[in-house]
C-alpha positions in Angstrom: 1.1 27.7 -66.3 4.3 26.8 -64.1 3.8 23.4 -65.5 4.1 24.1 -69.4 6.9 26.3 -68.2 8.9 23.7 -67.0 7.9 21.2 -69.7 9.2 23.9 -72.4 12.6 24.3 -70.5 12.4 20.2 -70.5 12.2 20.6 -74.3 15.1 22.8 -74.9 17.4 21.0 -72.9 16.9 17.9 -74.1 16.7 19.0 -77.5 13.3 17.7 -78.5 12.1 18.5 -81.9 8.3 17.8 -81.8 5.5 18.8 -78.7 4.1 15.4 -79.2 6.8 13.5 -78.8 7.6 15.5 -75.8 4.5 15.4 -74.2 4.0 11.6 -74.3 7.7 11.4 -72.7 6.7 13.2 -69.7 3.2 11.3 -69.7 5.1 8.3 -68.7 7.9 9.3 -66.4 7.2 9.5 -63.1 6.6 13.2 -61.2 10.1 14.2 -59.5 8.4 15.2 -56.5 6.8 11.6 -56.1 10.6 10.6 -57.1 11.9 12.7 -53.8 8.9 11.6 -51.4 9.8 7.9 -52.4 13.1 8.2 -51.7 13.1 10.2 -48.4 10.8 7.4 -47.4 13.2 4.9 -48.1 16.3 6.3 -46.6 14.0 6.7 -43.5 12.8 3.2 -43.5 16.4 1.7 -43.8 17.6 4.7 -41.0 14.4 2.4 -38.6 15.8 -0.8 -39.7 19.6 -0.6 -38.8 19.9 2.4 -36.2 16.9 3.2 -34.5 15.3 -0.8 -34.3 18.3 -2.0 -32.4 19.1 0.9 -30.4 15.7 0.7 -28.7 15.7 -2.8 -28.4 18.8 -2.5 -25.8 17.5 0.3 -23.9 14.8 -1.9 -23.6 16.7 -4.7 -22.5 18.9 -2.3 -20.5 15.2 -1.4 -18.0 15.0 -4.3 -17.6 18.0 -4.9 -15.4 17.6 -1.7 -14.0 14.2 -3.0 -13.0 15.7 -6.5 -11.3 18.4 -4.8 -8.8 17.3 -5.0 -5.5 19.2 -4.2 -2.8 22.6 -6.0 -2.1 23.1 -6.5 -6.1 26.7 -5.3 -6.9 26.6 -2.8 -10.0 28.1 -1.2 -12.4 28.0 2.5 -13.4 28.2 4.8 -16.6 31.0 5.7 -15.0 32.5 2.6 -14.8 32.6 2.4 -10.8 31.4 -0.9 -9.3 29.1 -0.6 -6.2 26.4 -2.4 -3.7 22.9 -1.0 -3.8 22.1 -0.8 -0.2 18.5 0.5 -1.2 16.4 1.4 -3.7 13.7 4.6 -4.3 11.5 5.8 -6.7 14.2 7.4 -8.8 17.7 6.4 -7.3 19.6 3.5 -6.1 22.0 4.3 -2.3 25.3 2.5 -3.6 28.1 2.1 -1.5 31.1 2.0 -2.9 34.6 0.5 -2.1 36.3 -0.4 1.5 34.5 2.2 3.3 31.0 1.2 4.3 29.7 4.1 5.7 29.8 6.2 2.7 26.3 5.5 0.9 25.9 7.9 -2.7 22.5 8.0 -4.1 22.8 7.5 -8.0 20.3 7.6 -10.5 18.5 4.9 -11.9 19.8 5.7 -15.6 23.5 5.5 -14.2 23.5 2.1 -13.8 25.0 0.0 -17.1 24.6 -3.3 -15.6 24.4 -5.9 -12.5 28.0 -7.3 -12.2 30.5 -8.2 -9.6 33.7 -6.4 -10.4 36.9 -8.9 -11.2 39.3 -8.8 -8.0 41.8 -11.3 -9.4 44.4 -11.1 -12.2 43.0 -13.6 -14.1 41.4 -12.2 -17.9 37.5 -13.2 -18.2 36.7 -14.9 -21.1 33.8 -13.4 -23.1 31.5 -16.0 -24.4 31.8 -15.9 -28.2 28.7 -14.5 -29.8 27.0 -16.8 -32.2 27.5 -15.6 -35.9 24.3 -14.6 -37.2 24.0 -13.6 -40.9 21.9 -14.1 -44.0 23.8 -17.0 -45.4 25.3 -18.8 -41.9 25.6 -22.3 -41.7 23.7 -24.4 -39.8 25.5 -25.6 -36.4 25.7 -29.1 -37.2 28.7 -28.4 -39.6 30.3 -26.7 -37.1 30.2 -29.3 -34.2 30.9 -32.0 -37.3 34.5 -29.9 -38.1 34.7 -29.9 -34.3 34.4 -33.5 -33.9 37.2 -34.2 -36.9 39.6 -31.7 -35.2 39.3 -34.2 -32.2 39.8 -37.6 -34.0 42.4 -36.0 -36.2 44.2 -35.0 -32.5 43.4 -38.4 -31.0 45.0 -40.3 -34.1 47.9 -38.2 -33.8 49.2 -39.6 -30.6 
């Protein structure tokens, strides 16, 4: 009933003269409904790929080093305080932080962003580059070939 409804509406807006050349149009399209399921499934499926896939696959990552500190590992916190873990328990880690060796502060185990010795020079680190990867990268042996011309080009220079 609902459905002839809806397929008379269909009619009238569209401006169709005949029933049966109507009802052969509808015959072949595709259900709207089946049109909405297939596209909330996609969006969904794209939402896995680029946001939810990688974001699991560092807190992965991310347990594991919070499953390799053992005690006298320097760390650093959410926070961004660097600290010593003097020991560890079943859910915290007793940091000490600073100059002063008697203050020990048990912090959770989902505080800790990674296992690094704070800088205490004035020097900049250098970040190792991350390696470009893409659909259409080059392979690395044109890269260390443009390398290798830079230094010949240099060397004939002088």
């Amino acid at each position: 009933m609902l459905n002839n409804f809806i397929f008379a509406a269909g009619t009238v807006v569209n401006g169709a003269a005949t029933t049966s050349s109507a009802s052969g149009a509808t015959k072949s399209g595709m259900n709207p409904m089946l049109m909405i399921i297939v596209y909330c499934i996609v969006i969904f499926g794209v939402l896995y790929i680029f946001s939810i896939r990688p974001q699991k696959r560092k807190e992965k990552e991310l347990q594991n080093v919070r499953n390799t500190i053992k005690a006298g590992d320097s760390v650093l916190l959410a926070n961004g305080l660097y600290g010593k873990v003097v020991d560890v328990t079943a859910e915290c880690y007793i940091v000490e932080f600073g100059i002063n060796k008697g203050v020990r502060v048990p912090v959770l185990k989902q505080e800790v962003y990674a296992k690094k010795e704070p800088n205490l020079t004035n020097k900049a680190e250098e970040e190792p580059v991350p390696e470009k990867k893409g659909l259409f990268s080059l392979s690395k042996k044109t890269d260390t070939n443009d390398i290798t011309e830079t230094k010949e080009d240099t060397k004939t220079d002088k």
